[in-house]
N, C-alpha and C positions, 0 to 999 in steps of 0.2 A: 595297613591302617595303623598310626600310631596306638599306641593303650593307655589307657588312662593317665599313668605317670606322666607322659610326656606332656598331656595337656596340663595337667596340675602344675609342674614345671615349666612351663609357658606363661601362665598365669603369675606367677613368683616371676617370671624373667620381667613382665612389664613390668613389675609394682619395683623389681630393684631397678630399673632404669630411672626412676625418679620420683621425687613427689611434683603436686602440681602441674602434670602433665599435658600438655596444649600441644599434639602433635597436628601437624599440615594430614589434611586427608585427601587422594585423590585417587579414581578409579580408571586408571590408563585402560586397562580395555571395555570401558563403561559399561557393565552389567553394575554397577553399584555407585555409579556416578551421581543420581539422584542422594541417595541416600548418605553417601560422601560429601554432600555440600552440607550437608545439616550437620555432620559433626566433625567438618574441617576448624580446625584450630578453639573445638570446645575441650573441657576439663575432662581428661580422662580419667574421672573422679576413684573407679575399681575395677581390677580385672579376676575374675574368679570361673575356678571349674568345677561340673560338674560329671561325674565317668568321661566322654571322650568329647563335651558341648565344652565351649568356653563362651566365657563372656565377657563384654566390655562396657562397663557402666559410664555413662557420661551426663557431668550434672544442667542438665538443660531441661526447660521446663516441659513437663512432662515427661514422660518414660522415653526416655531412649539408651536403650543397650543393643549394643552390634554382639550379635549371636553366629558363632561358625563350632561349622562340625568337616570337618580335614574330608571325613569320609579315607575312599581307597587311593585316591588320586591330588589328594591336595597338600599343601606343602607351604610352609613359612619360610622365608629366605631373611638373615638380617647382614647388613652391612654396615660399616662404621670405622672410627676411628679409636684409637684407645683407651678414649673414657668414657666407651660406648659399651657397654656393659649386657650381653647377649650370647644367646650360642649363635651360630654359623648358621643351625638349619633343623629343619622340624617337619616331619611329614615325607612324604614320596616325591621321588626316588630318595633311596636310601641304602646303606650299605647292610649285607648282613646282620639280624638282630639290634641297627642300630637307630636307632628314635630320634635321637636329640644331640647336635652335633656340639663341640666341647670348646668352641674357637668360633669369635663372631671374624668373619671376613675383613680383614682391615686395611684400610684406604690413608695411606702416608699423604703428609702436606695439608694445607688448607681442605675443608671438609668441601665438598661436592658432592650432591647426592647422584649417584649413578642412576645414566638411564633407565627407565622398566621395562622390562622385557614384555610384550604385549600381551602376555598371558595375565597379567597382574590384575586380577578382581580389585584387591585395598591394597594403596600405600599409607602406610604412615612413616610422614616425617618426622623425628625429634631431631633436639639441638645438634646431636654427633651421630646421629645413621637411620636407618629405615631398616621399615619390619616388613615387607612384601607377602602379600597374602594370594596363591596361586593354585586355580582347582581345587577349588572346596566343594563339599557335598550341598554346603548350606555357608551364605554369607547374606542378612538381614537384617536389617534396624527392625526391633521388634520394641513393647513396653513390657510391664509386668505381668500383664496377666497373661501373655503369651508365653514370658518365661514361666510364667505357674505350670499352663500347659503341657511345656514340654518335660519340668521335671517333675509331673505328675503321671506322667510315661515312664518314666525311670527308678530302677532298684535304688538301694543306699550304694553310699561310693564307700567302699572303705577307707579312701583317703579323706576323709570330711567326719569332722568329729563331732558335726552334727546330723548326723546318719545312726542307725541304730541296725547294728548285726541283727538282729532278731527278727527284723523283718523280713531277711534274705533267709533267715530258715524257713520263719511261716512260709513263705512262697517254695520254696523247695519242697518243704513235708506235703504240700497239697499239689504234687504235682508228677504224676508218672512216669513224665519225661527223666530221659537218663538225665545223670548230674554234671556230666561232661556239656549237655545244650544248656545246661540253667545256666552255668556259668559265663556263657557265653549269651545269654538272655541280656542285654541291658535293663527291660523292664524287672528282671529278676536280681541282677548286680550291675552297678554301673561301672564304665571302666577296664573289667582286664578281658583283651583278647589270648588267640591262641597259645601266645607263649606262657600269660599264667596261668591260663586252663589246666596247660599238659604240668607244669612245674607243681605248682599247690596241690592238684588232686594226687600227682606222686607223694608230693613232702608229706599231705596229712594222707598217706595209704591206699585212698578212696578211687576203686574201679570206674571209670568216665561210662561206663554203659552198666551200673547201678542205677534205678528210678531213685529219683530223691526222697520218694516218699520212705523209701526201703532205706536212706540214710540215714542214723541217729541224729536228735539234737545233738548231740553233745559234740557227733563229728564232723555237724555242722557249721557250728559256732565253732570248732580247730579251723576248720578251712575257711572261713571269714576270719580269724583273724591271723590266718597264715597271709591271706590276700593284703590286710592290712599290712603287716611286716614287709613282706616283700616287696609291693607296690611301693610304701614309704621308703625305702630303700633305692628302688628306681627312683625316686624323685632328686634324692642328695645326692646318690652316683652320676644321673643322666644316661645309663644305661644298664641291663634287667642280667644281675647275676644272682641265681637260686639257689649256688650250691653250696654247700657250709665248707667252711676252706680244710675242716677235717677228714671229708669226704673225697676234696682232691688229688689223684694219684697222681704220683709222680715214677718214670714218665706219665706224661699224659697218653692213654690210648687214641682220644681224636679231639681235635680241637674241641670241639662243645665239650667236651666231659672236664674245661675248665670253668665255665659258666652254667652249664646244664647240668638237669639227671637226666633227661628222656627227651626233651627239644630236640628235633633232628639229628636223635641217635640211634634212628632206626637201625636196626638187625647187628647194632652193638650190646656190648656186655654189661646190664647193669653194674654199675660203683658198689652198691648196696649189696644184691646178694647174685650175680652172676647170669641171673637170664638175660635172654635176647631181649631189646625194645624193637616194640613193636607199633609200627606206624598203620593207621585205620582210617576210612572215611566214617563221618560223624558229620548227619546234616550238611553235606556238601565240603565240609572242611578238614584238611588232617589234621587226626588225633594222635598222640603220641602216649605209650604208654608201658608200665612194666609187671608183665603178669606175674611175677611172683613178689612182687611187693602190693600192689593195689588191688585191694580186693573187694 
């Protein structure tokens, strides 16, 4: 499942594809074909995210924003020509640690939008390519107060600077759970999965199977706005590197220990101080982690 970054930069990829935006909408394998007709060739007024929901604001009377959430299985594809301004590809499948692809697909000669693969929930056409939207968890014309709904479900993002850190400690200090699952809580932080679970709670020290209540404020509000940094960093890059370039050895012991501290470097040597990482289950998912640095 992508993480937050990538949606927030999804978000920035429509708004620089243009102003005034009127793309064709259609839903080749018709789960969304209704909903498609309502906002085929209306004003794609805003696109904006929230942790791993995006949304698409369109100005028609009454509420209508097309709401998608990738989930584990879904995936953006864009094609175009070269003043089509887009990455490649967003969502699963995907390559090794990569999110958001750095190259939209491009199609020489007169623009022809290529066929849909019938997997395609939404196309949107613009004037030079198409955004394919394919196996989502959630793809739905909703109004506002649906959108209230769901991001009244949801932690603060640290990518939205109208979000406030503070909320994400209150929720953490009243809460038992280790701080490795808070993190991984949307309703508790919106946005980063496994990879900045394991990086931030190394960067700012903090043991992933510490209760949060047992956390400090103060190393709280580090690892909120370590999330910030980093995460905002994913956004400009388009792809999630944690490590401070001072920390890089050279040689490299294994590939991640150019991008990573502790990401998929299990039963390698810490960078930092020499111990094993060591890989964990944690609520169903692997944890990654270094016992003598987080404690």
């Amino acid at each position: 499942m992508p993480e937050g970054h990538s949606i927030h930069r999804l978000a920035h990829t429509f708004a620089a594809i243009g102003d005034d935006l009127r793309p064709r909408a259609s839903s080749p394998q018709g789960r969304f074909a209704a909903s498609a007709a309502v906002i085929d060739g209306q004003h794609l007024r805003r696109t904006w995210a929230w942790g791993k929901h995006l949304f698409l604001d369109y100005a028609l009377a009454g509420d209508h924003i097309v709401h998608v959430h990738l989930g584990l299985y879904g995936s953006w594809r864009f094609v175009g020509t070269d003043a089509f301004v887009a990455p490649s590809h967003v969502g699963a499948p995907r390559l090794a640690y990569e999110h958001l692809g750095e190259k939209v697909e491009r199609v020489a000669g007169a623009w022809q939008p290529p066929e849909p693969r019938p997997t395609v929930r939404l196309r949107l056409e613009f004037p030079h390519g198409i955004a394919d939207l394919s196996g989502p968890a959630r793809c739905e014309l909703i109004d506002d107060g649906e959108v209230d709904a769901i991001l009244n479900r949801l932690g603060p993002d640290p990518l939205r600077a109208d979000c406030d850190g503070e909320d994400f400690v209150r929720a953490a200090r009243s809460s038992r759970r280790p701080i490795g699952q808070l993190v991984m809580d949307q309703s508790v932080v919106a946005g980063p999965g496994n990879i900045y679970r394991a990086e931030c709670l190394f960067r700012t020290g903090i043991s992933p199977w510490r209760p949060g209540e047992r956390v400090s404020v103060d190393r709280l509000r580090a690892l909120y706005a370590d999330l910030c940094t980093t995460m905002s960093a994913g956004v400009r890059e388009g792809r999630i590197v944690t490590i401070e370039p001072a920390d890089i050895l050279d040689p490299l012991p294994d590939p991640e220990a150019g991008r990573f501290y502790v990401y998929h470097r299990d039963q390698r040597a810490c960078v930092r101080c020499g111990h094993r990482i060591v890989a964990e289950d944690m609520a169903g998912r692997r944890l990654f982690r270094c016992p003598g640095c987080q404690h």
